[in-house]
C-alpha positions in Angstrom: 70.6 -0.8 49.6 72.7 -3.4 51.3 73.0 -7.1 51.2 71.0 -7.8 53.9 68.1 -6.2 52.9 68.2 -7.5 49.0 67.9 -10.7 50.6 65.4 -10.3 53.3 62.9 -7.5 51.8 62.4 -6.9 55.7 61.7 -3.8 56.6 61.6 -2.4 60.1 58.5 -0.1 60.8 58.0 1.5 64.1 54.7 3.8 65.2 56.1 6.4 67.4 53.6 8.9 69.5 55.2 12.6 70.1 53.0 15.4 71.7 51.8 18.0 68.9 54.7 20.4 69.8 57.8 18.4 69.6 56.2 16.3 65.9 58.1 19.0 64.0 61.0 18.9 65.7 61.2 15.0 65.7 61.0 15.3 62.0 63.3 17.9 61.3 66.2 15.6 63.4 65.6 12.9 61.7 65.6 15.2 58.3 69.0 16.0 59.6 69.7 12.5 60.0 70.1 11.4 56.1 68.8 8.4 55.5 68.2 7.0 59.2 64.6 6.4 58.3 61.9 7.3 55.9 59.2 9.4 58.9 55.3 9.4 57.8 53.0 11.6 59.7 49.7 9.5 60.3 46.3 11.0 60.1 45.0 12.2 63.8 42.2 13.8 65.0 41.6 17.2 65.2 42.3 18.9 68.7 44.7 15.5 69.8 47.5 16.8 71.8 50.0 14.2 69.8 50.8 12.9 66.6 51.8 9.3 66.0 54.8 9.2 63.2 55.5 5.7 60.9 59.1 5.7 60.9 60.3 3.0 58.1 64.1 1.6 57.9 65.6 -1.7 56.4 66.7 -3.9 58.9 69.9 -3.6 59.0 69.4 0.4 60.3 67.4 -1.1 63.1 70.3 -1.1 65.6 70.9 2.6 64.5 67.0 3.6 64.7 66.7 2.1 68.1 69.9 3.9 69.4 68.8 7.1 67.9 65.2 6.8 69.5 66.8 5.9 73.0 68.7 8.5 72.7 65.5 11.1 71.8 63.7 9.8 75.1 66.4 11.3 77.3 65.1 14.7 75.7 61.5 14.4 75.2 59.0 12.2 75.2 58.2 9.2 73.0 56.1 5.8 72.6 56.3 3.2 70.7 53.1 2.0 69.7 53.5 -0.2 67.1 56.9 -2.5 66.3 56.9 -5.0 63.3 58.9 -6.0 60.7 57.1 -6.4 57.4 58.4 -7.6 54.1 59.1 -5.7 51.2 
C-alpha cells in the first residue's frame, strides 16, 4: 500500500448498478485492470434486470476509479448508488 493510505485507513467504496448483461463484462475490465479496485457482486433478487457491484479502492486510487468509471459510462450504462469513504 502507499503512504496515504497507511495513514488514513480510508477506503473508497462505491455501489455501482449495471444491467444483468454487461455485470460480467464490467468485471472482467476491471479484472484486466490489476489492482484498480477490489469488485464484489452484491446479492439481488431473482429475475432483476441489474446487478449492483461494491467496487473497493484506497483513496488514493480514487482519482483513477473515478476516471475509469467516467470513462465506462461513455460505453454502457452505469449508476452510482452508493459513494462513502469508510475507514479501514
Amino acid at each position: 500500500m502507499t503512504a496515504r493510505y497507511l495513514l488514513s485507513k480510508e477506503v473508497l467504496c462505491l455501489t455501482v448498478r449495471v444491467s444483468k448483461e454487461d455485470a460480467g463484462y464490467v468485471l472482467h475490465l476491471l479484472e484486466a485492470c490489476d489492482n484498480l479496485c477490489f469488485p464484489t457482486t452484491l446479492p439481488v433478487e431473482k429475475g432483476a434486470g441489474w446487478r449492483d457491484l461494491l467496487l473497493r479502492a484506497p483513496i488514493e486510487w480514487e482519482v483513477e476509479l473515478r476516471r475509469w468509471l467516467a470513462e465506462l459510462e461513455k460505453e454502457i450504462p452505469v449508476s452510482v448508488i452508493e459513494d462513502r469513504v469508510i475507514k479501514d
